[in-house]
C-alpha positions as a Python dict, from the first residue, in 0.01 Angstrom:
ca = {
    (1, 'X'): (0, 0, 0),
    (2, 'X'): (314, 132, -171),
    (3, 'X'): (584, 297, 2),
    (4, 'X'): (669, 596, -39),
    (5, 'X'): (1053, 650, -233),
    (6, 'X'): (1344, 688, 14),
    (7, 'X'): (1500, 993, -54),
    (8, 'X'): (1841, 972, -86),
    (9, 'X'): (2151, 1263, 3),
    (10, 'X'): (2538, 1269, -155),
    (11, 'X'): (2779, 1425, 45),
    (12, 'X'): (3155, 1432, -48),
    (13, 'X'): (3403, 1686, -162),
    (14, 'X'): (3524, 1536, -451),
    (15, 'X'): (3280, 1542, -794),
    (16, 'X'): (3436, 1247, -911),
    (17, 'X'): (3290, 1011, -586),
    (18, 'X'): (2971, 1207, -656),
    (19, 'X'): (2953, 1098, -969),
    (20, 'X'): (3030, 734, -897),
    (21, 'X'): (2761, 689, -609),
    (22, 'X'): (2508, 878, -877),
    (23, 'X'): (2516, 617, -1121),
    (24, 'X'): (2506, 308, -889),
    (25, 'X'): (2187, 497, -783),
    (26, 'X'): (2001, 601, -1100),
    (27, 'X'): (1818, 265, -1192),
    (28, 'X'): (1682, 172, -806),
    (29, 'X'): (1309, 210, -809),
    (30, 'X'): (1269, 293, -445),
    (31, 'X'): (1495, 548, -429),
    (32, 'X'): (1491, 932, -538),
    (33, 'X'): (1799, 1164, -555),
    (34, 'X'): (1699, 1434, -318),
    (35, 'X'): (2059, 1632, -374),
    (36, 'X'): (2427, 1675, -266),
    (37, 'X'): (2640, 1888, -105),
    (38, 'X'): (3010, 1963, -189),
    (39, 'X'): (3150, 2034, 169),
    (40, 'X'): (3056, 1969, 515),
    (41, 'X'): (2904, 2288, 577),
    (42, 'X'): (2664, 2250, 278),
    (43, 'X'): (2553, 1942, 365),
    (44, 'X'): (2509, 2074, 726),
    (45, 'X'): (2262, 2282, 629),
    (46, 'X'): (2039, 2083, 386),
    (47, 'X'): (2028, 1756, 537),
    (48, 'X'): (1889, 2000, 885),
    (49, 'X'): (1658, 2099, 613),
    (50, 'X'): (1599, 1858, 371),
    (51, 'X'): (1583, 1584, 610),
    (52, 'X'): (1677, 1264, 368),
    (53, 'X'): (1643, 922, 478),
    (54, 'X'): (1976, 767, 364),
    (55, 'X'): (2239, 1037, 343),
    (56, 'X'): (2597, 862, 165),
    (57, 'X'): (2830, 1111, 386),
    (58, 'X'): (3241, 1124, 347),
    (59, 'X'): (3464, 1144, 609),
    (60, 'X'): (3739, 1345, 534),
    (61, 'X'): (3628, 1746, 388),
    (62, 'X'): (3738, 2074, 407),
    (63, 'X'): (3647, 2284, 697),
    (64, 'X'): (3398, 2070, 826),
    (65, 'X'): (3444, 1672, 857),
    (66, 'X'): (3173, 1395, 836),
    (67, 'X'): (3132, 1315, 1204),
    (68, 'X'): (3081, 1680, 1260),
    (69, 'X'): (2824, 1718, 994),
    (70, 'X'): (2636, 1467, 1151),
    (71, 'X'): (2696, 1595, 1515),
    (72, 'X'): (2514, 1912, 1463),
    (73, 'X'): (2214, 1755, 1350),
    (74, 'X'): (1966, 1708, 1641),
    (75, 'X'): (1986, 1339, 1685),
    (76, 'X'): (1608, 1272, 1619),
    (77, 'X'): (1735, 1425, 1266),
    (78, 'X'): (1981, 1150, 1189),
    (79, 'X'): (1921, 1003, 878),
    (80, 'X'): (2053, 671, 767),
    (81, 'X'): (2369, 705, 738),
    (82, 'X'): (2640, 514, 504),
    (83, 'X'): (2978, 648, 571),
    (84, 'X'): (3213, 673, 278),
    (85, 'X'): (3594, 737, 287),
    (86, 'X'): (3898, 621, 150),
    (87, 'X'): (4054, 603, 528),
    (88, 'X'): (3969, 277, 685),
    (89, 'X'): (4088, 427, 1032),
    (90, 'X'): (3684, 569, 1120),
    (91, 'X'): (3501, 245, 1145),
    (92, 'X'): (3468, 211, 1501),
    (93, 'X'): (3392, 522, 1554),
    (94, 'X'): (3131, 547, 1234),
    (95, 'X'): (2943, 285, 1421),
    (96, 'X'): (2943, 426, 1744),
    (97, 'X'): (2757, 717, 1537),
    (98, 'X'): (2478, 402, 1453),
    (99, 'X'): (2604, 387, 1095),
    (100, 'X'): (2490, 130, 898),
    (101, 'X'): (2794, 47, 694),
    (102, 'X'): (3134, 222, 576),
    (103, 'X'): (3216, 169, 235),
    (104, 'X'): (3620, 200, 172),
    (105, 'X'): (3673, 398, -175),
    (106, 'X'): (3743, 204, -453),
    (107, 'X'): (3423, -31, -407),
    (108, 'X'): (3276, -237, -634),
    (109, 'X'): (2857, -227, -702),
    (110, 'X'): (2810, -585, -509),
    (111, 'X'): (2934, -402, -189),
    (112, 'X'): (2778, -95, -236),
    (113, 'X'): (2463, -297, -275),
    (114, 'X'): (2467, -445, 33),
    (115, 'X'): (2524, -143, 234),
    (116, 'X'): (2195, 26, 22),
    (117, 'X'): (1980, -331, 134),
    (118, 'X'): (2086, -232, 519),
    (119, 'X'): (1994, 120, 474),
    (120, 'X'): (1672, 35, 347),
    (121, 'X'): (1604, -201, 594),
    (122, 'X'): (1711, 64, 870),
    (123, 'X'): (1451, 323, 674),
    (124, 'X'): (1160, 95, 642),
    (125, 'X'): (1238, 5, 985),
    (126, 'X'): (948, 104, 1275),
    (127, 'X'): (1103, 353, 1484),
    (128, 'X'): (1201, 265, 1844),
    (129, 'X'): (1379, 552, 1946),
    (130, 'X'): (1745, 626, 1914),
    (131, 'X'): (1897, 857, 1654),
    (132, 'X'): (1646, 922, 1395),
    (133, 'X'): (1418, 705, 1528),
    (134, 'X'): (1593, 384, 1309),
    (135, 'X'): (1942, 337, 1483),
    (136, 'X'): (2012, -37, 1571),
    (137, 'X'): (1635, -135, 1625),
    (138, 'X'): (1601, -480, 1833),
    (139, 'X'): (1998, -550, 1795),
    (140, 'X'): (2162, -641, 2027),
    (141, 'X'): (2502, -536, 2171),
    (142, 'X'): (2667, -870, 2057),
    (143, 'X'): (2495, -888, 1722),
    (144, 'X'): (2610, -493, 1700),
    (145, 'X'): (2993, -673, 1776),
    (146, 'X'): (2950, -886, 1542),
    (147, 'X'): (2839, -667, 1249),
    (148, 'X'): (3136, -455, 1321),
    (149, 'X'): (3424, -734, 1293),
    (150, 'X'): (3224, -885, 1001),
    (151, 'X'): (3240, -489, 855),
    (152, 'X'): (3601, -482, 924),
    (153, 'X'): (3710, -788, 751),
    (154, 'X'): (3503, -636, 432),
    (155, 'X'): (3718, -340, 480),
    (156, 'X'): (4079, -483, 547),
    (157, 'X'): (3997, -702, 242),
    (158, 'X'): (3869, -344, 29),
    (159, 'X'): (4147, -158, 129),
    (160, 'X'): (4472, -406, 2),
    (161, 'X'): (4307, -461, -318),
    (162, 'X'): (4309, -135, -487),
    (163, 'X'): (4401, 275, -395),
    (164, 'X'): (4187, 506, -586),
    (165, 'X'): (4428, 821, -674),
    (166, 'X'): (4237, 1089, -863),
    (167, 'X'): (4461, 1256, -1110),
    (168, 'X'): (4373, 1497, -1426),
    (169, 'X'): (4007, 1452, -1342),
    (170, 'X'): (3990, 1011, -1394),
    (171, 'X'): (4084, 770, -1116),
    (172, 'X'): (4349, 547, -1143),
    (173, 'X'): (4320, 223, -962),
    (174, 'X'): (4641, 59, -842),
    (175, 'X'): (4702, -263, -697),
    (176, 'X'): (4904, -257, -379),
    (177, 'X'): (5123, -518, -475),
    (178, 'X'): (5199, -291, -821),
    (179, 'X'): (5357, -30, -554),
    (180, 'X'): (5711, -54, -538),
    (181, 'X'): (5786, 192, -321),
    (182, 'X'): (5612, 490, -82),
    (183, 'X'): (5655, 832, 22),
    (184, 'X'): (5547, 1072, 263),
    (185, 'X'): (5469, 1416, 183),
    (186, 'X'): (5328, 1616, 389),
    (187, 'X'): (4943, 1501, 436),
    (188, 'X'): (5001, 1317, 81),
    (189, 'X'): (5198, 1022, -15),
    (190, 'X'): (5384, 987, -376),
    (191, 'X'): (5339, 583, -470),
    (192, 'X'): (5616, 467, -679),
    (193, 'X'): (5484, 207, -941),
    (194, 'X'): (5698, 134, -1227),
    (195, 'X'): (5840, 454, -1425),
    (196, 'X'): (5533, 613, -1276),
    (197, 'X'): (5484, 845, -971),
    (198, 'X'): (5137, 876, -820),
    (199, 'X'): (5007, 1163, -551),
    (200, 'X'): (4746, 1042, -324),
    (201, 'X'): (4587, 1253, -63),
    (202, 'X'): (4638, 1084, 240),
    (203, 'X'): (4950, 1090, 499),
    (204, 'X'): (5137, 770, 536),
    (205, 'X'): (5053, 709, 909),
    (206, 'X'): (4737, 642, 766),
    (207, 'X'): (4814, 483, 424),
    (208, 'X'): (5071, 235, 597),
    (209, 'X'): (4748, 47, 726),
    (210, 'X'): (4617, -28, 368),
    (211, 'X'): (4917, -227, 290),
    (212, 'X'): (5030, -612, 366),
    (213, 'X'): (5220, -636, 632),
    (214, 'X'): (5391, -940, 493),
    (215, 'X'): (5477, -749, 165),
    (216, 'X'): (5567, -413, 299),
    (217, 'X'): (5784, -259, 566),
    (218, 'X'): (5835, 141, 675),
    (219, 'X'): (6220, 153, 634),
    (220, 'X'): (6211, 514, 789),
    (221, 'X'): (6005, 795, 923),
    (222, 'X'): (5879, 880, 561),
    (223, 'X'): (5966, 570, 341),
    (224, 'X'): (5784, 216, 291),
    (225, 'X'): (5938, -46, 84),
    (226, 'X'): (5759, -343, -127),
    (227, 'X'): (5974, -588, -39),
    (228, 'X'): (5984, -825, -290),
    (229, 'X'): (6132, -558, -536),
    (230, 'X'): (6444, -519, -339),
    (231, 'X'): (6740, -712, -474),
    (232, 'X'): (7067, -596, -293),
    (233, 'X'): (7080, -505, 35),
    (234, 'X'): (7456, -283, 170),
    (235, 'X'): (7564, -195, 494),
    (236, 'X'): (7518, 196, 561),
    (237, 'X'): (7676, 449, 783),
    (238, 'X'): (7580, 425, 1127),
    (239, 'X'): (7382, 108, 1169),
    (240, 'X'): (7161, 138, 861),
    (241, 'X'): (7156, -22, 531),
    (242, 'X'): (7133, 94, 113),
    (243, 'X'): (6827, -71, -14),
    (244, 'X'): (6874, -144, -452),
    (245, 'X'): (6536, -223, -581),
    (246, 'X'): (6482, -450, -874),
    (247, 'X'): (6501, -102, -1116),
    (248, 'X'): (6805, 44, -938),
    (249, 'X'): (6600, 310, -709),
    (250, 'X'): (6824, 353, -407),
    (251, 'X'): (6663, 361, -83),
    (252, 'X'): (6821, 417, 286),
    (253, 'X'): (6677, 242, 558),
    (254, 'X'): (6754, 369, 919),
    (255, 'X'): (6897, 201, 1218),
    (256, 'X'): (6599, 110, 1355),
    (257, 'X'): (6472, -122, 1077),
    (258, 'X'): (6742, -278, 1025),
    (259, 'X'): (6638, -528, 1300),
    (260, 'X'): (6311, -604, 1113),
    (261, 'X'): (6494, -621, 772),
    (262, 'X'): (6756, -910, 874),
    (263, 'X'): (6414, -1120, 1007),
    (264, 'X'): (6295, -1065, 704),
    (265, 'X'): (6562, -1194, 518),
    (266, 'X'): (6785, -1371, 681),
    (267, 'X'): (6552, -1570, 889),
}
């Protein structure tokens, strides 16, 4: 007997993700595009309506975030859920929500693959009990453990490859290393890369933990440094130091990295 297609649900705020997740999506046999929403609240309502099996759901929207989307479902509602977000900082709690992976945006179609193969698994799954009758059947807490690190590791290894930074409607994929130096503004940071000066939305308490800690260092509240493009280094006023990169951007460091910035180079 054949199965019935899964029907599938896009939920992010940005068309451009929507688009992406689309076409990895358009030549899979078992599945069928049931719709997408552009905001939380959207999606909110259709998925209590439309009730999809595999919903792809972002984190991070206006108004109305991913984890609350899901929370005002009834949990018999849950679909399968794949988180997807450009923040790495929600995968614990994404899987105490029972989701089955949490793709880190930019990914490549091997690793969105994988995540589709566990969501189909969790659909085709017999229901147990739990939220939406699929989450975690027969696993265990330490198999759940070790799914998690193993889901980590993916994501530490997604997330200092390349930054996604949407700009004039295309994304433009940097290499962290490419970075020279960061800055905060506001709930963005500007990336410094070359002659070039990039705005991504996402504040730098938060974009700090994409980066090598080996390779990078926060010099003050709202500046982080690649260090291997810094060539001179100049004692400052009050404890500090002038930081000359390899293209003659000055940057000041405060007091309190100074420590960390004679380990790192005169150790």
């Amino acid at each position: 007997m054949t199965n019935p297609p899964i029907r599938a649900w896009i939920v992010d705020d940005e068309p451009l993700a929507r688009e992406r997740i689309r076409s990895l999506l358009q030549d899979d046999p078992e599945l069928v595009l049931a719709g997408e929403s552009p905001d939380g609240r959207h999606a909110a309502r259709a998925l209590a309506n439309e009730r999809p099996d595999v919903v792809f759901l972002d984190v991070q929207m206006p108004e109305m975030d991913g984890f609350a989307v899901l929370q005002s479902l009834p949990p018999e509602a849950w679909p399968a859920i794949i988180f997807v977000t450009a923040y790495d900082v929600h995968a614990v709690r994404a899987f105490e929500v029972h989701a089955v992976d949490y793709l880190l945006k930019p990914f490549d179609r091997e690793r969105f693959q994988d995540a589709l193969a566990r969501a189909k698994q969790r659909v085709r799954t017999p229901s147990v009990g739990g939220p939406g009758g699929r989450a975690h059947v027969g696993v265990s807490a330490a198999e759940l453990e070790t799914r998690l690190k193993e889901i980590m590791a993916a994501i530490r290894g997604e997330s200092s490859r390349r930054i996604a930074v949407n700009e004039d409607g295309k994304l433009i994929l940097i290499r962290s290393e490419e970075i020279d130096w960061v800055e905060a503004a506001g709930n963005y940071v500007k990336l410094h890369v070359g002659r070039r000066t990039h705005l991504h939305r996402e504040p730098l308490k938060d974009f700090v933990g994409r980066l090598d800690v080996d390779r990078f260092l926060r010099i003050h509240r709202s500046i982080v440094v690649n260090l291997d493009r810094v060539r001179t280094m100049e004692p400052w006023f009050h404890g500090g130091w002038m930081l000359v990169l390899a293209d003659g951007t000055e940057l000041h460091a405060s007091r309190g990295a100074s420590d960390k910035l004679r380990e790192r180079f005169l150790r």
